[in-house]
C-alpha positions as CSV (number, residue, x, y, z in Angstrom):
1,X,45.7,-101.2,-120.7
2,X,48.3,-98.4,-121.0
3,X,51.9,-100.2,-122.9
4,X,55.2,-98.4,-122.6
5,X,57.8,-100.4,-124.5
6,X,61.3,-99.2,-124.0
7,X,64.4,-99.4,-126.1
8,X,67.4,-98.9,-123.9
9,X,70.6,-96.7,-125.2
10,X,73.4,-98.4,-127.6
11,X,76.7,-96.7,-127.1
12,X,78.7,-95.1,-129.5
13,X,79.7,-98.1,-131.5
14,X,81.2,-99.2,-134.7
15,X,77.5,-98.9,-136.1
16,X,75.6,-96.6,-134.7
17,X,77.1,-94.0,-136.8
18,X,76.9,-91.1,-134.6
19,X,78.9,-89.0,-135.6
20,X,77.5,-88.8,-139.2
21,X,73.9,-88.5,-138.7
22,X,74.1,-85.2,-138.2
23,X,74.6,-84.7,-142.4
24,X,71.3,-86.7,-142.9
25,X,69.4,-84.9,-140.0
26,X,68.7,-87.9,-138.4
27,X,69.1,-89.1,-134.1
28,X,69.5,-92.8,-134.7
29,X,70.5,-95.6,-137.5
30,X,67.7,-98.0,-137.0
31,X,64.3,-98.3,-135.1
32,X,64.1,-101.3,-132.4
33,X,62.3,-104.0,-135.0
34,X,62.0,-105.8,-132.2
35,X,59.5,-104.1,-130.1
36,X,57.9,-103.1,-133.0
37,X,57.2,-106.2,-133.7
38,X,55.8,-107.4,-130.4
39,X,53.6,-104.2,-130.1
40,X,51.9,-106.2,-133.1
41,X,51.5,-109.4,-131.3
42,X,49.9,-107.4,-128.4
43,X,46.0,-106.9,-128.6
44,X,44.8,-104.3,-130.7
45,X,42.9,-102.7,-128.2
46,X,45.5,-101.9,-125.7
47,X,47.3,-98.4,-125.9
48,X,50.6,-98.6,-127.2
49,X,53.3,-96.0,-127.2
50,X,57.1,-96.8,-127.6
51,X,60.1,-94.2,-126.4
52,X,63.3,-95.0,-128.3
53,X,65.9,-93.7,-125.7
54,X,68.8,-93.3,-128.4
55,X,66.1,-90.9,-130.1
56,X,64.4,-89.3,-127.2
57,X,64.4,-89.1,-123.3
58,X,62.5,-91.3,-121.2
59,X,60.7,-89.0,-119.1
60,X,59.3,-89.9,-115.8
61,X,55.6,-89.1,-116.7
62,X,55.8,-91.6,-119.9
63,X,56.6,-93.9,-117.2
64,X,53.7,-92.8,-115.1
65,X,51.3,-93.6,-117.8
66,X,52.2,-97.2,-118.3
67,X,50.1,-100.0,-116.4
68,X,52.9,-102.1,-118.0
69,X,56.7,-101.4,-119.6
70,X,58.2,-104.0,-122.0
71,X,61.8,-103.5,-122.2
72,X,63.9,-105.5,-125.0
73,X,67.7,-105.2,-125.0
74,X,71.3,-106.9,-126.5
75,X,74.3,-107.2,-124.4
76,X,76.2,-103.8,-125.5
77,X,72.3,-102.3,-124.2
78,X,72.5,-104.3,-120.9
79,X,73.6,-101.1,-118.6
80,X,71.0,-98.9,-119.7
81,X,68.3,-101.2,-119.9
82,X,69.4,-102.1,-116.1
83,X,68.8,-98.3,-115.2
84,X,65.5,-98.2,-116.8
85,X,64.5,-101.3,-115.3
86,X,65.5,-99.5,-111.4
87,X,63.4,-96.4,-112.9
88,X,60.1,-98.5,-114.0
89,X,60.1,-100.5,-110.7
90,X,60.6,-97.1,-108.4
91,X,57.6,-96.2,-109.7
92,X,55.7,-99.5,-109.0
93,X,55.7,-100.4,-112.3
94,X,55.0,-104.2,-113.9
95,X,58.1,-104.9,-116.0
96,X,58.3,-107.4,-119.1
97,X,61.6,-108.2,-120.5
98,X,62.8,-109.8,-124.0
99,X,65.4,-110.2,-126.4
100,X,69.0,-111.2,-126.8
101,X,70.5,-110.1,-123.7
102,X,68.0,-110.4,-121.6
103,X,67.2,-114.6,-123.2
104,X,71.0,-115.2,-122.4
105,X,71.6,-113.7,-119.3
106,X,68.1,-113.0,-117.6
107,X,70.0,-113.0,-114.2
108,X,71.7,-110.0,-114.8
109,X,68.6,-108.2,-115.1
110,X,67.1,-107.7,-111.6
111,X,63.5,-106.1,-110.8
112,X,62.0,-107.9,-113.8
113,X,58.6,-109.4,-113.0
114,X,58.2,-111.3,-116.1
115,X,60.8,-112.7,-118.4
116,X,59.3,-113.7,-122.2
117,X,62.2,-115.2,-123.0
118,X,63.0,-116.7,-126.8
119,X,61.2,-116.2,-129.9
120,X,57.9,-114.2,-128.7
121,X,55.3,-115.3,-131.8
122,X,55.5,-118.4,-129.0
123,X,56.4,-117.2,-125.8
124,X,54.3,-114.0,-125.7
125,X,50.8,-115.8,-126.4
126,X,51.9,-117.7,-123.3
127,X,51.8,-114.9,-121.3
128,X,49.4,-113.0,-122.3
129,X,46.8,-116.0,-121.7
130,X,48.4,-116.3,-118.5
131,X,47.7,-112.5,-117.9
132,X,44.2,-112.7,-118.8
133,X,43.7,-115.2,-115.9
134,X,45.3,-113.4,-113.4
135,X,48.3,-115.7,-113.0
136,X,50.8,-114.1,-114.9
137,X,54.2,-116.7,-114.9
138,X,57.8,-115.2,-113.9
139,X,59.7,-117.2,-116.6
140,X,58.1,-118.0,-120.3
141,X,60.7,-120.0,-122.4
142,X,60.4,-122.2,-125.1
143,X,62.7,-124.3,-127.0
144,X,60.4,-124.4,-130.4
145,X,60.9,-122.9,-133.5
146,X,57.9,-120.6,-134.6
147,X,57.1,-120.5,-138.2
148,X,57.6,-116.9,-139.3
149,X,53.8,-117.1,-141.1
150,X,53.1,-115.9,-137.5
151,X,55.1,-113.0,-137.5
152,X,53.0,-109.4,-138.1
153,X,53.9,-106.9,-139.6
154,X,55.7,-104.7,-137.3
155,X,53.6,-100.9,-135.9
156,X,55.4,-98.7,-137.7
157,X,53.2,-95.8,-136.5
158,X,54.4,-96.1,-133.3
159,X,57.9,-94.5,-134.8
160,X,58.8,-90.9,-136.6
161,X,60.6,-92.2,-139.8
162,X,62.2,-88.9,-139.8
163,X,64.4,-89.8,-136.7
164,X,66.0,-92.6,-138.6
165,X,68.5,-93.4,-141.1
166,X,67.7,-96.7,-142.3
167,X,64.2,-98.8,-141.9
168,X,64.7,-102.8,-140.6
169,X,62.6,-105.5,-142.1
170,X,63.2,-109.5,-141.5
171,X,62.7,-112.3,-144.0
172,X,64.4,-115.5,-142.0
173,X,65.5,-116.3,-139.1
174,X,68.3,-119.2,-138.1
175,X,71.8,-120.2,-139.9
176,X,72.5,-123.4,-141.6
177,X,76.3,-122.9,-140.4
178,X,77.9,-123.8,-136.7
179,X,80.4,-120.9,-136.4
180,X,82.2,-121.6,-132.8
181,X,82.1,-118.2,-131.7
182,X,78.3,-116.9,-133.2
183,X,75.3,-116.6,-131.1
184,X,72.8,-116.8,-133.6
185,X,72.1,-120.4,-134.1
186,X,71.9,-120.5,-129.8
187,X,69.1,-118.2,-130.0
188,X,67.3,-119.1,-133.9
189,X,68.5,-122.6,-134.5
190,X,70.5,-123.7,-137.4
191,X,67.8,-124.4,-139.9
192,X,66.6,-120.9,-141.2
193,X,62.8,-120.2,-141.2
194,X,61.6,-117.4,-143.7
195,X,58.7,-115.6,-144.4
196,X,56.3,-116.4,-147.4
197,X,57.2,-114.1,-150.5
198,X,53.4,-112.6,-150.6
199,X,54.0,-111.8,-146.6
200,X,57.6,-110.6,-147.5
201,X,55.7,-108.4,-150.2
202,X,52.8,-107.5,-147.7
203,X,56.1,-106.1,-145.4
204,X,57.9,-103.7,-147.6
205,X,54.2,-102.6,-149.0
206,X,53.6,-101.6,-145.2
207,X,56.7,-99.2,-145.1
208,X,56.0,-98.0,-148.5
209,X,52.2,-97.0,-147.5
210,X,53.4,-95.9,-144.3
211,X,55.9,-93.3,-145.9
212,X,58.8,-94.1,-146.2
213,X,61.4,-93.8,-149.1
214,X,65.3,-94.7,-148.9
215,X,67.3,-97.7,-147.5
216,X,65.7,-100.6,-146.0
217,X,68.3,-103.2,-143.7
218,X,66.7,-106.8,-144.0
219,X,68.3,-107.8,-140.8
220,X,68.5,-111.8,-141.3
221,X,72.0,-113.2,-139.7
222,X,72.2,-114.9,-142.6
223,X,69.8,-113.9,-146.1
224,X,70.8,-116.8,-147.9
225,X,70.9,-119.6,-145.1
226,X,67.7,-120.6,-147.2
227,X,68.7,-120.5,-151.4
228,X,65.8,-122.5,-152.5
229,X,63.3,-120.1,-150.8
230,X,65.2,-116.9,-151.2
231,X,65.2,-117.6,-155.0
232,X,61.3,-118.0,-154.8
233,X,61.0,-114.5,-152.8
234,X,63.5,-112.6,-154.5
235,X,61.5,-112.6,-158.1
236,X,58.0,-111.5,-155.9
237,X,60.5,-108.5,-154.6
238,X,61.8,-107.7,-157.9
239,X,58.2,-107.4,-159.5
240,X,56.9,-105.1,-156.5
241,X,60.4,-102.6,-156.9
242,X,60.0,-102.7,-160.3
243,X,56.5,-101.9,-159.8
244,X,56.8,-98.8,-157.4
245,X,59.5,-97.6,-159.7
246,X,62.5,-98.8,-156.8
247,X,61.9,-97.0,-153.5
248,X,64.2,-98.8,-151.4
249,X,67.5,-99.7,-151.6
250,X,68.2,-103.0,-150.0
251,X,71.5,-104.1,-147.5
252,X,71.5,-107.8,-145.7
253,X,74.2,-109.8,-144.3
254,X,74.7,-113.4,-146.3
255,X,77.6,-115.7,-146.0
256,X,80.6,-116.0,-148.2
257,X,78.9,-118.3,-150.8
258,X,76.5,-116.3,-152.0
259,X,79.5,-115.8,-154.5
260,X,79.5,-119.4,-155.7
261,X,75.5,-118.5,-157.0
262,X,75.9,-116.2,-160.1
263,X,72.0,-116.2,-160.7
264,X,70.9,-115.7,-156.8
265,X,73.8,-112.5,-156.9
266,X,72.2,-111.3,-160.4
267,X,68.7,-111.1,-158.5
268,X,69.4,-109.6,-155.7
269,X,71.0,-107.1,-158.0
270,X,67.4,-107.1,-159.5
271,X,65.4,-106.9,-156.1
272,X,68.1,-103.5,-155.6
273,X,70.4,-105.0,-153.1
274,X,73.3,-102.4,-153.1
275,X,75.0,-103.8,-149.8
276,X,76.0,-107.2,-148.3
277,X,77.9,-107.9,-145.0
278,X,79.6,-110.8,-145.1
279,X,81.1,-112.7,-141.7
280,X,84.8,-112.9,-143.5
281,X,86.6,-113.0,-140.1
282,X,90.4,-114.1,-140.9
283,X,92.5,-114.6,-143.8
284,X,93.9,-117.2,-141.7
285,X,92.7,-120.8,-143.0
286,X,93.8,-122.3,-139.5
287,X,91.6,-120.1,-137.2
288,X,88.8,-120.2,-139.7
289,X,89.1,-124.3,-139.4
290,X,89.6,-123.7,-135.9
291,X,85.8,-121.4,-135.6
292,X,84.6,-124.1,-137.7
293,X,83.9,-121.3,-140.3
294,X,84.0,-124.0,-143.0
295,X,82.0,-121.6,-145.6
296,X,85.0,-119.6,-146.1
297,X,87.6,-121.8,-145.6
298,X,86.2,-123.5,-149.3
299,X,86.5,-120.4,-151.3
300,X,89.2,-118.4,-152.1
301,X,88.0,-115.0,-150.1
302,X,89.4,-112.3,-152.1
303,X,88.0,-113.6,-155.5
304,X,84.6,-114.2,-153.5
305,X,84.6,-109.8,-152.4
306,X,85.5,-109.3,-156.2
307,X,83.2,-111.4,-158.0
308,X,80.2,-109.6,-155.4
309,X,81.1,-106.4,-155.9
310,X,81.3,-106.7,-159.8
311,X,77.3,-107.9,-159.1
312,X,76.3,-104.3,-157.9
313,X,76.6,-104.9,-154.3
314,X,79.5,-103.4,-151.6
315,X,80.5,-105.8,-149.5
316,X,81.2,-104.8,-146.0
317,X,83.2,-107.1,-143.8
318,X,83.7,-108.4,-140.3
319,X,87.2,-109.7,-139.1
320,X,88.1,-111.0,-136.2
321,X,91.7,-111.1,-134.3
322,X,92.0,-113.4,-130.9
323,X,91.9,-116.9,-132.4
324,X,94.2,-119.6,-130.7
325,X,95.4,-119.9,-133.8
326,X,96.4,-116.8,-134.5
327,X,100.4,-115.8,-134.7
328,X,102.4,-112.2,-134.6
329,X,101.8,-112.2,-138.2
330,X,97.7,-112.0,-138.2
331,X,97.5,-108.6,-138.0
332,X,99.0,-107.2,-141.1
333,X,97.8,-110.5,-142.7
334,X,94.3,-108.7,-141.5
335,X,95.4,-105.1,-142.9
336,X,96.8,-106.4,-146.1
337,X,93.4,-108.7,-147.2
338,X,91.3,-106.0,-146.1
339,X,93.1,-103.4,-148.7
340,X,93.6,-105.4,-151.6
341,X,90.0,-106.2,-151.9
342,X,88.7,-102.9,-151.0
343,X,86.5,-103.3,-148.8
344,X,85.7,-100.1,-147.3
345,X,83.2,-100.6,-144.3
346,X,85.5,-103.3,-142.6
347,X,84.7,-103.9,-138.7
348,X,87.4,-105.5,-137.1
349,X,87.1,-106.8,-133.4
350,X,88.5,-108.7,-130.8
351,X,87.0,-112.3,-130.6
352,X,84.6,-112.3,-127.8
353,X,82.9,-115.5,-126.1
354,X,79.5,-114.4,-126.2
355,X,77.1,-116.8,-123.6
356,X,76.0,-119.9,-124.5
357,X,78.1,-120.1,-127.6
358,X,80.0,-123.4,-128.7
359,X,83.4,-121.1,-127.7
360,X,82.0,-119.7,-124.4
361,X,81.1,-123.2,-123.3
362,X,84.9,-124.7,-124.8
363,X,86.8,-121.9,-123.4
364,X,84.7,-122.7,-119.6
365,X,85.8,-126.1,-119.6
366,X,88.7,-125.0,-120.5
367,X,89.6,-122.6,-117.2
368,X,89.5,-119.2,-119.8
369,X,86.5,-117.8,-119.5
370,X,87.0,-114.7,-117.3
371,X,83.6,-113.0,-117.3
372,X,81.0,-111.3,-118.9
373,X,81.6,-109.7,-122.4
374,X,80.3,-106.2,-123.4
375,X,78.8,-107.3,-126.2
376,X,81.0,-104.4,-128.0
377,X,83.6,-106.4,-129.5
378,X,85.1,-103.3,-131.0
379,X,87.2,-102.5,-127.6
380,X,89.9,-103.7,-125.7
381,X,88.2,-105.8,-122.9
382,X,88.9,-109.3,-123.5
383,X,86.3,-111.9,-121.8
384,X,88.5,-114.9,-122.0
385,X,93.0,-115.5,-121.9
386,X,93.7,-115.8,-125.2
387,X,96.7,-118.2,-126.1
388,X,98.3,-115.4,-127.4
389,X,99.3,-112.7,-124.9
390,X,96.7,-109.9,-124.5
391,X,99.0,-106.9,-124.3
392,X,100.5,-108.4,-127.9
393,X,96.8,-109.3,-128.9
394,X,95.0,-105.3,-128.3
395,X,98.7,-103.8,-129.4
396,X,98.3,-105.9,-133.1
397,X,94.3,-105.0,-132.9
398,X,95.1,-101.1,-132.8
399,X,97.7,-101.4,-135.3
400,X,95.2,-102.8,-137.7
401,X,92.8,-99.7,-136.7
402,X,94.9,-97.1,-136.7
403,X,96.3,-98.6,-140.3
404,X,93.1,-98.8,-142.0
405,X,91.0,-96.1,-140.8
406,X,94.0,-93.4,-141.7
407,X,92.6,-91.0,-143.8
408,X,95.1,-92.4,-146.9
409,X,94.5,-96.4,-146.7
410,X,91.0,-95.5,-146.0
411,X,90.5,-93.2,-149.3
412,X,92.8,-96.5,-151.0
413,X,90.0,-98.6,-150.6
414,X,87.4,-96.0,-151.8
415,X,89.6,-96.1,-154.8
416,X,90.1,-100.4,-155.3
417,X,86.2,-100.4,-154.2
418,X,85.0,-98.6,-156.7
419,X,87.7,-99.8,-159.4
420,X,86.0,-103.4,-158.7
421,X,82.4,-102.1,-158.4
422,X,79.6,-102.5,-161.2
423,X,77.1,-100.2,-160.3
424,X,73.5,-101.6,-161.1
425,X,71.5,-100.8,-158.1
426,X,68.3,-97.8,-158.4
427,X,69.5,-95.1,-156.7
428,X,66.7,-92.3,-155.9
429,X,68.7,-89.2,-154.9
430,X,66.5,-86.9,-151.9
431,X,66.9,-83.9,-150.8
432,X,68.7,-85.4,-148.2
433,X,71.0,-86.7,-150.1
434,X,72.0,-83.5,-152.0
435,X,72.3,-81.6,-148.7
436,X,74.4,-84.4,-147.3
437,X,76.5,-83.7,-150.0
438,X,76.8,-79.9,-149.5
439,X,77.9,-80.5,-146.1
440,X,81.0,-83.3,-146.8
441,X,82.4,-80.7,-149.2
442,X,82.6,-78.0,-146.1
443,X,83.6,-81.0,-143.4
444,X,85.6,-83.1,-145.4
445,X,86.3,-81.0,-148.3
446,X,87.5,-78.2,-146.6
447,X,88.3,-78.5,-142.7
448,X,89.3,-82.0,-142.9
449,X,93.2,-83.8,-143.1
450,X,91.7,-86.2,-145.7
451,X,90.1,-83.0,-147.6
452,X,92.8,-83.3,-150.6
453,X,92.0,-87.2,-151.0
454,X,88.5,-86.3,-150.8
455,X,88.6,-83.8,-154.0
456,X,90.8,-86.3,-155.7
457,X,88.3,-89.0,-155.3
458,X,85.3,-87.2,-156.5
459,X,87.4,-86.0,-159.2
460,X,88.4,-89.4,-160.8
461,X,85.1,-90.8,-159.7
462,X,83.1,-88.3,-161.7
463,X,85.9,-89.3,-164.6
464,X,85.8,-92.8,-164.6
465,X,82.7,-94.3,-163.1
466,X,80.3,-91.5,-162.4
467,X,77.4,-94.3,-162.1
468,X,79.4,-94.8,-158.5
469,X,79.8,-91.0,-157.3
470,X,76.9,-91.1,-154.8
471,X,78.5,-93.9,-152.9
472,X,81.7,-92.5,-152.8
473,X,80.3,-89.6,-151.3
474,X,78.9,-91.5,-148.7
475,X,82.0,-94.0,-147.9
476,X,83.6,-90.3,-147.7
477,X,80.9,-88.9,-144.7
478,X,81.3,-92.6,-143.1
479,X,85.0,-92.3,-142.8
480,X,84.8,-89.4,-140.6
481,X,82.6,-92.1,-138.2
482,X,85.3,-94.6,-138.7
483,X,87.6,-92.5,-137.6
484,X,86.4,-91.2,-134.5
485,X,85.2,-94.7,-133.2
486,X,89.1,-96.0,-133.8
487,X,90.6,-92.9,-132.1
488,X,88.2,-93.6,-128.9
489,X,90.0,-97.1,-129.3
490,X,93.5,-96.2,-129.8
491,X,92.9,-94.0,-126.5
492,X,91.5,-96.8,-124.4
């Protein structure tokens, strides 16, 4: 049997990073883990070929070749993945859909045959049995957990590594915190599952064999939802980098208390962890009580960035603005946290009900909900009233953007970051890097606004902490991103 899986087209977003590929040569950020996962879990002796649409075309003869298309999308993917759907089925073809959007809202997604809903290491078995009999289901769902032991090791050779930035890999799965407004424990359950630390180790020695060399995203919601089993993992992880002389430099997203754990900080320092996202949402104590973000609300926030970025690792942060409990003075409350602690990457949204969440269920009952969400919560559509009023509510949100991503504030928290920063991670410098390089100094350096704060940053970079210049360099190149995603804002 002939497979086509399909990954439908993300718009320009806050991480996509579009507009800076082009000084890495690459088409796309990530590869969809996902699918690659599932064309695992399929049997081995059915054809397999997978068209990334944010990297290629989907061409109608690809289509012609499949006996079958899997398609696997997240909200902000929901409109393409509807117009490849209406393209698979003019062709009479059988069409399987997964994933986040799709498990969420499956009724938006009309002219699917067969829905393999939830976690697929349970659902997809389902199906395929049923397929084998002839009597394939419409609707496979489950409300289990599967234990991640079941989870292959994704087909990388269905990918060109050269078309991507940064390689995904996943360890656990589920959250042990109840954030009002987060999707995650809806879809993974709040008692995080992981992967053993050989299988873990058996993961990253695929990519390795496979080829590839550079930055590696383990995409968990939440790395350390699990302590007790990350800290058996992490020495297993340290021993193979070690090993292989440190081919990949690690990034996750962890909560705010990974900063209480001095020793679990230190090793993922060790493991070469240069990069952490952490869900910081609000300085606001009030609307972090009110989200139920208790995490944060017992830690003082600003000494937790500090204390993590003195262990090696930049943290990048996510901000919310929208909370009932937010007043008119939120937003350069926001602004000022974010620049005194320096950090750089800093996404800052609306707040969004996404479906099924403990908000999009209070705000319902509530008579607020006013429809679907984007799944984009870095524009100015709002999916539910908010208590304040909306034109105050997207005027305060563009303040914050057009006050942080300005060229100066931007190149001030360069400057705190790296003033903070204890660089530890292994760094392997490419070719790609070096070109990358080349071409900031002639688009920022040169033809840029920001091209004097540029010089002046390299300048007392190379001074004072030289160890930190290649990340500099590349918080540069991201800015120019930054920017253009909050000018497409400020227009809307």
């Amino acid at each position: 049997m002939n497979i086509l899986l399909v990954y439908p087209k993300y718009p320009d977003t806050f991480w996509s990073f579009k507009h800076v590929l082009r000084f890495i040569s690459k088409k796309a950020a990530f590869p969809p883990l996902g699918l690659l996962t599932v064309a695992s879990l399929l049997p081995q002796g059915w054809d397999k070929k997978l068209v990334d649409v944010n990297i290629a075309k989907l061409h109608d003869e690809e289509i012609a070749w499949a006996d079958m298309v899997f398609i696997s999308a997240m909200i902000i993917q929901m409109d393409s993945a509807r117009e490849i759907i209406q393209r698979c089925k003019a062709q009479g073809k059988i069409v399987v859909a997964g994933g986040p959007a799709v498990t969420t809202l499956p009724e938006k997604f009309e002219g699917v045959d067969h829905f393999v809903l939830n976690e697929a290491e349970i659902t997809l078995p389902l199906f395929l049995n049923d397929l084998k009999k002839g009597h394939p289901k419409t609707v496979y769902s489950s409300a289990d957990r599967p234990d991640l032991i079941q989870t292959p090791v994704p087909q990388w050779s269905l990918i060109n590594f050269k078309d991507y930035a940064i390689m995904p890999v996943q360890y656990s799965r589920g959250c042990p915190f109840n954030c009002e407004f987060c999707d995650i424990i809806v879809m993974y359950g709040r008692k995080p599952r992981t992967k053993t630390p050989p299988q873990m180790v058996r993961e990253i020695e695929s990519l390795y064999e496979a080829g590839w060399r550079g930055d590696v995203f383990v995409v968990d919601d939440n790395f350390i939802g699990n302590k007790s089993q990350v800290k058996k993992m992490l020495p297993a992880l340290i021993k193979w980098q070690k090993e292989h002389k440190y081919p990949f430099a690690l990034t996750t997203e962890a909560s705010a208390n990974l900063a209480d754990d001095e020793q679990l900080m230190q090793m993922m320092s060790a493991a070469n962890f240069h990069k952490v996202f952490l869900g910081i949402e609000t300085p606001n104590l009030d609307s972090l009580e009110e989200c139920g973000k208790y995490q944060n609300t017992a830690r003082n926030l600003e000494e937790a960035v500090k204390v993590i970025q003195k262990n090696g690792m930049q943290v990048m942060g996510g901000f919310i603005v929208g909370f009932d409990n937010d007043t008119d003075s939120i937003f350069e409350a926001q602004i000022k946290f974010i620049q005194k602690v320096g950090i750089v990457t800093a996404m800052v949204g609306l707040l969004n009900a996404l479906p099924q969440t403990r908000l999009w269920h209070r705000l319902k009952a509530e008579g607020r909900l006013l429809g679907q969400t984007t799944g984009e919560n870095t524009d100015t559509h709002l999916n539910f009233i908010p208590k304040m009023t909306q034109e105050k509510l997207v005027a305060g949100y563009r303040k914050i953007l057009s006050t942080i991503y300005s060229p100066r504030q931007y190149y001030e928290r360069i400057n705190t970051f790296i003033s903070n920063y204890k660089p530890v991670a292994k760094n392997r410098i490419k070719f790609e890097d070096l070109m990358a390089t080349i071409k900031s100094m002639w688009s920022i350096g040169i033809r840029s606004r920001a091209r004097f704060l540029y010089w002046r940053l390299l300048a007392k970079t190379c001074l004072k902490k030289i160890g930190a210049l290649p990340i500099a360099i590349e918080l540069a190149i991201y800015g120019l991103h930054f920017e253009k995603i909050s000018e497409r804002i400020l227009c809307s």
